[in-house]
C-alpha positions, 0 to 999 in steps of 0.5 A: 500500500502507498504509504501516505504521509499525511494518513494515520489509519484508525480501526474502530467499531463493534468488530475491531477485534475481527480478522480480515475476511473471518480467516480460520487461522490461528493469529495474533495473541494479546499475551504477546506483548510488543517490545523493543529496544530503546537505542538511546538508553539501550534498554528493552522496553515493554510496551505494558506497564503499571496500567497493564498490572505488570509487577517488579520481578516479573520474567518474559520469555522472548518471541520474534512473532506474536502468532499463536503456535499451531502445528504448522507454526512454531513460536518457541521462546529463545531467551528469558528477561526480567522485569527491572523497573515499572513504568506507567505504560511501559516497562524495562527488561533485562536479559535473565541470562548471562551470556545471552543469545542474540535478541533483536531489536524489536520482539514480542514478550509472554508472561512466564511467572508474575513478580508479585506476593505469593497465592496461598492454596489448601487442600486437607489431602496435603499429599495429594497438593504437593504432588499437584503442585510441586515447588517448581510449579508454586514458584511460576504461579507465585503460589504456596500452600498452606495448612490454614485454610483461613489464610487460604485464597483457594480451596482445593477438595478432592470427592470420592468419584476422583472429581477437585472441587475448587471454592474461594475466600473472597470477600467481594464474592463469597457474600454473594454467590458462595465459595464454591465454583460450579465447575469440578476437574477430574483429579488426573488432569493435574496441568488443567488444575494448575491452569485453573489456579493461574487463571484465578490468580490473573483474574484476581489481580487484575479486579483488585488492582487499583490506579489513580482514583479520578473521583470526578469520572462518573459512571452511570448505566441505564436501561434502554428505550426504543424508539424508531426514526422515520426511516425506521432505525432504531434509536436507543435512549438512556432512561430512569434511574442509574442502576449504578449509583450504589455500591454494590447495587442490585438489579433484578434480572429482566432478559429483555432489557437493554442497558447502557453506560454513560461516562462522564469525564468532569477532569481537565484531562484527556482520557482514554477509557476501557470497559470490562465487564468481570464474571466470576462464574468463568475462566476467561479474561477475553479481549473479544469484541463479544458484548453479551455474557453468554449464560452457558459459561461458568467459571472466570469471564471478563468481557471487554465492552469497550475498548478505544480505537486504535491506530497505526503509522509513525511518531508513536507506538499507537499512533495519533489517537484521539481521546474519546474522552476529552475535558468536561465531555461524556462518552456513551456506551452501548447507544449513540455513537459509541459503536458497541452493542448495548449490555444485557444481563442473562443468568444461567437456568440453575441461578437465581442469583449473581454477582459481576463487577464493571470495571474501568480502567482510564488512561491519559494515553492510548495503551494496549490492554491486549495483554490480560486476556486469557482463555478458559481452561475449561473451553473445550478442545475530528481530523483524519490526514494531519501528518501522523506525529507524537501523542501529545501527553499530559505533564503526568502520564497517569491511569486509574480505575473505577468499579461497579458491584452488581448483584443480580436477581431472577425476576419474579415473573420468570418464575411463573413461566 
């Protein structure tokens, strides 16, 4: 393609996740995080920081492509580096080797174990634990296992039919929907309950982790009326009360309905926000373009809502972008000109009750938040041609995040249907 100068290609809408033409081929995974090297300072910089949930500590295995294995693609790690400092929206690395084989100027990174506190899991058949995770294991997840099972985040419980039952010690959901997920592991599947150890322990950093907090960024989501133009397009307007206004809040289940979110940005500053909605009854952190929980799924699932456009070209690692968001303005969500579905609300058959969190993370630049999805374990087999240049930043580079608890109740009424 000619390369335009004076063009910086953006990518926005409800399908931005979709590869071209819907090929079937394995492609690019968020987990890959794009690095390179700083030829002023001479350091590996990962393009994730503090606003990604990178920790001190951390290891990278070193990838020259982002593409996910399959059998006819390899994609082996060639070296390892270590996280040495953690910025906003960057990191530096450092090769963990010495001496170290060639590394390029320019690379993709993949988590291989988290710098952060140690995971506590109990099992009262201790044996059986240390056989499932053995110190080698422990030591990749960042987890230990305890004898306490107060000071326990996960319980790990083996039934007579060979089946591991897994409940939690959590605060902001056992109150609501108990401790015990509803999904078991047979007991000789030892590398799927590791995953589902790693897979919790992503998903827990991720909810509880906490930025700046911008106490004038609101956020409110209603129920949706429908009205038609003359044309008969359907137009969607926010009405009633914000269902989000208490925290937590309850809201009783009407599958019918459609919601959206206003964000209300009362700052001075630019901002890039990014909407995630967290089911802690499923596995997957997922990055798809997908807007509607899907009912059948059970186990950690955190569906990205909304996400900003991004860019390509020159002067910047994501180009020119312009804040969706900008000072004193309000960005809808899920009607309007937002160009993502509105929410929905489903509960599984067997549920009467729920509990899911909304979170927001704000940025004062536009960063990739590729890098915390994660699939399920349990899943079966303004202007256009300026010339593209530097983001203009705020004097401080900053990010933040906001949290929404929802409690969700079956409606009376389904009942007698």
């Amino acid at each position: 393609m000619i390369y335009l100068r004076r063009q910086s290609p953006h990518c926005e809408g409800q399908h931005v996740d979709r590869r071209l033409f819907n090929k079937r081929a394995s492609g690019a995974h968020g987990s890959f995080i794009l690095t390179h090297l700083d030829k002023e300072t001479g350091v590996y910089l990962l393009h994730a920081g503090a606003a990604q949930g990178i920790t001190l500590g951390s290891t990278f295995g070193f990838d020259l492509s982002n593409l996910i294995p399959d059998s006819k693609h390899s994609n082996a790690s060639l070296s390892t580096l270590v996280v040495t400092k953690v910025n906003t929206f960057t990191s530096e690395l450092a090769p963990l080797e010495d001496p170290v084989s060639w590394i390029p100027p320019q690379f993709y990174s993949r988590m291989i174990q988290r710098g952060a506190d140690s995971f506590s899991i109990y099992s009262k058949d201790r044996l059986w634990l240390e056989t499932a995770f053995p110190p080698e294991i422990c030591t990749r997840l960042s987890a230990e296992l305890t004898d306490d099972p107060q000071k326990a985040f996960l319980w790990l419980t083996r039934d007579e039919s060979g089946k591991v039952h897994f409940e939690r010690n959590d605060p902001m959901i056992t109150p609501f929907i108990g401790s015990r997920f509803p999904h078991v592991v047979d007991e000789d599947k030892v590398e799927l309950i590791q995953q589902v150890l790693q897979a919790y322990i992503q998903f827990n950093h991720h909810l509880t982790r906490t930025g700046d907090d911008f106490k004038n960024v609101l956020m409110e989501l209603r129920t949706l009326s429908v009205t038609y133009s003359e044309d008969f397009d359907m137009i969607l307007t926010p009405a009633g009360d914000d269902l989000i206004q208490n925290e937590p809040t309850t809201v009783v289940v009407d599958e019918d309905e459609r919601l959206g979110m206003t964000i209300s940005n009362q700052t001075d500053l630019p901002l890039y926000p990014y909407v995630f909605y967290f089911d802690p009854s499923d596995l997957m952190i997922s990055k798809s373009a997908l807007r509607i929980p899907r009912c059948e799924i059970t186990l950690f699932y955190v569906v990205n809502w909304y996400k900003p456009p991004f860019g390509a070209g020159i002067g910047s690692l994501s180009a020119a972008i312009d804040a969706p968001l900008p000072p004193k303005s309000t960005l809808a969500i899920g009607y309007g000109s937002g160009g993502v579905s509105p929410w929905q609300f489903l509960l599984r058959d067997t549920d009467d009750k729920d509990v899911g969190f909304f979170k927001m993370f704000l940025t004062t630049s536009p960063v990739d938040f590729s890098s915390i999805a994660q699939a399920s374990p349990f899943e079966e087999h303004t202007s256009r041609t300026r010339k593209p240049s530097a983001v203009k930043l705020p004097d401080a580079e900053r990010w933040g995040s906001k949290l929404s608890t929802i409690i969700q109740l079956r409606h009376p009424a389904a009942e007698e249907l």
